[in-house]
C-alpha positions in Angstrom: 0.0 0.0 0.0 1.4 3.5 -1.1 0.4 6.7 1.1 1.1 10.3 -0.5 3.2 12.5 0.6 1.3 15.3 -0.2 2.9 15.6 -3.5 3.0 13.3 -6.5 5.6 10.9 -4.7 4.2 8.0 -2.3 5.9 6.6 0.4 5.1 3.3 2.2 3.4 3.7 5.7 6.9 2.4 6.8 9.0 5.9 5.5 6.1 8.3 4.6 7.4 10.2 7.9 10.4 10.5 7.1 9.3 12.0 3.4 7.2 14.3 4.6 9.9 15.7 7.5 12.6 15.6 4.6 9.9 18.1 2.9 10.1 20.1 5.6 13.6 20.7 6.0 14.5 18.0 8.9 16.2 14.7 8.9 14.8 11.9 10.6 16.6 8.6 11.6 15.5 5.4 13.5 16.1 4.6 17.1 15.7 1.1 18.2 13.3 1.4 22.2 15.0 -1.6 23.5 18.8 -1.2 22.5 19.3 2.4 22.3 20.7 2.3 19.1 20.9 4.1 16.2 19.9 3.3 13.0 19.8 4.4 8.7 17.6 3.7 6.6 14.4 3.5 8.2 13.1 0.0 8.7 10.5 -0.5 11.2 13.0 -3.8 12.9 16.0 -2.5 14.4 18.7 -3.9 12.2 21.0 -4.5 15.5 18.5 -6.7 17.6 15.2 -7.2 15.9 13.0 -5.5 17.9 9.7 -3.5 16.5 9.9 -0.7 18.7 11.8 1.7 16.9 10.7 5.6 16.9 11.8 8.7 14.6 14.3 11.0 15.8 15.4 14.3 14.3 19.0 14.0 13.1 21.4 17.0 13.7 22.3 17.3 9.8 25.5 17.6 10.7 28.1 15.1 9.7 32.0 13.8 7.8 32.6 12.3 4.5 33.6 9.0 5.2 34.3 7.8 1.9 33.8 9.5 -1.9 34.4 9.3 -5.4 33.8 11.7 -8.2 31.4 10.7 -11.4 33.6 12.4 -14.6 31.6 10.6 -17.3 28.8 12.6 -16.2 28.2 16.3 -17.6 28.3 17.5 -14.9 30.8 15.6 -12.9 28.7 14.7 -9.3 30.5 13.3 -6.0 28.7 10.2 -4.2 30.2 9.8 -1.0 28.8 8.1 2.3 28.7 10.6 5.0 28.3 9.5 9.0 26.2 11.2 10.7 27.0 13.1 14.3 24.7 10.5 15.4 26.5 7.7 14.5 24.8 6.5 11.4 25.8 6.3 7.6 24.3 6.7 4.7 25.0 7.1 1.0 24.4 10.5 -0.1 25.9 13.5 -2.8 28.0 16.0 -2.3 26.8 19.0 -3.3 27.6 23.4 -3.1 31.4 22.8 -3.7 33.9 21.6 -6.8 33.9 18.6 -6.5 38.1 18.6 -6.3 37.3 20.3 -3.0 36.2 17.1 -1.7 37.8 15.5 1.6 37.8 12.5 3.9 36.4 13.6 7.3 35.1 17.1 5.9 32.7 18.0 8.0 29.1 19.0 5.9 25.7 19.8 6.8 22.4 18.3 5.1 20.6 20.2 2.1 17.6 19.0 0.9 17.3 19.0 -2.8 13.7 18.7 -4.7 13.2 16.1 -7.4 10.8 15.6 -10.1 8.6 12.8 -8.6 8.2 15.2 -5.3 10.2 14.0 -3.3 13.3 16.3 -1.3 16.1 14.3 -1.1 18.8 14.7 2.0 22.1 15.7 0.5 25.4 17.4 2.1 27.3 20.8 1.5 30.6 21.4 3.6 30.0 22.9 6.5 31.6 26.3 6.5 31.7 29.4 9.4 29.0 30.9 7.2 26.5 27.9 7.2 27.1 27.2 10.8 25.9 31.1 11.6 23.0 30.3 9.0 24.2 32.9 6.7 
């Protein structure tokens, strides 16, 4: 079963939340009840003990490249990289607001949200600069 988003997108009842937060500027990730853990994607089991009570949490946005690459063949050239989260998790993601030569290992970056044709506004990460950390 689809639910909508509000937009022409539809999320499952398992993520719609976290579509419609990503709409609205905020990140969510999954904490497990029972072990205290947490976790990315969301999945309604903890991945780390099994357990069904898991509950949305608004992420800090803030975050390091762990690892990158840069996509050439493209026009233009875009950077995948996985980027962990202050709170622990990881999750694949693009690079985004920079050259993509500027890119580092353990750069710190915040989350962007980026709109896409089906609806949806997809998390992605700028680096984190003394401007964006004042909001300017």
């Amino acid at each position: 079963m689809n639910v909508s988003t509000g937009t022409d997108f539809r999320g499952s009842p398992e993520n719609a939340e976290y579509w419609r937060a990503a709409r609205e500027g905020r990140l969510l990730i999954k904490r497990c009840a029972a072990c205290g853990k947490s976790h990315y994607y969301p999945r309604a089991r903890c991945p780390f003990c099994g357990d069904a009570q898991t509950e949305w949490i608004e992420a800090s946005g803030i975050g390091k490249i762990y690892s990158f690459t840069i996509v050439r063949r493209a026009a233009p050239p875009y950077v995948p990289a996985y980027v962990t989260l202050a709170e622990g998790v990881t999750l694949l993601t693009n690079i985004v607001e920079c050259a993509p030569e500027s890119v580092r290992i353990e750069q710190p970056v915040r989350v962007v949200f980026r709109p896409m044709s089906d609806g949806r506004h997809v998390p992605m990460f700028a680096p984190l600069t003394v401007d964006s950390e004042a909001g300017v």
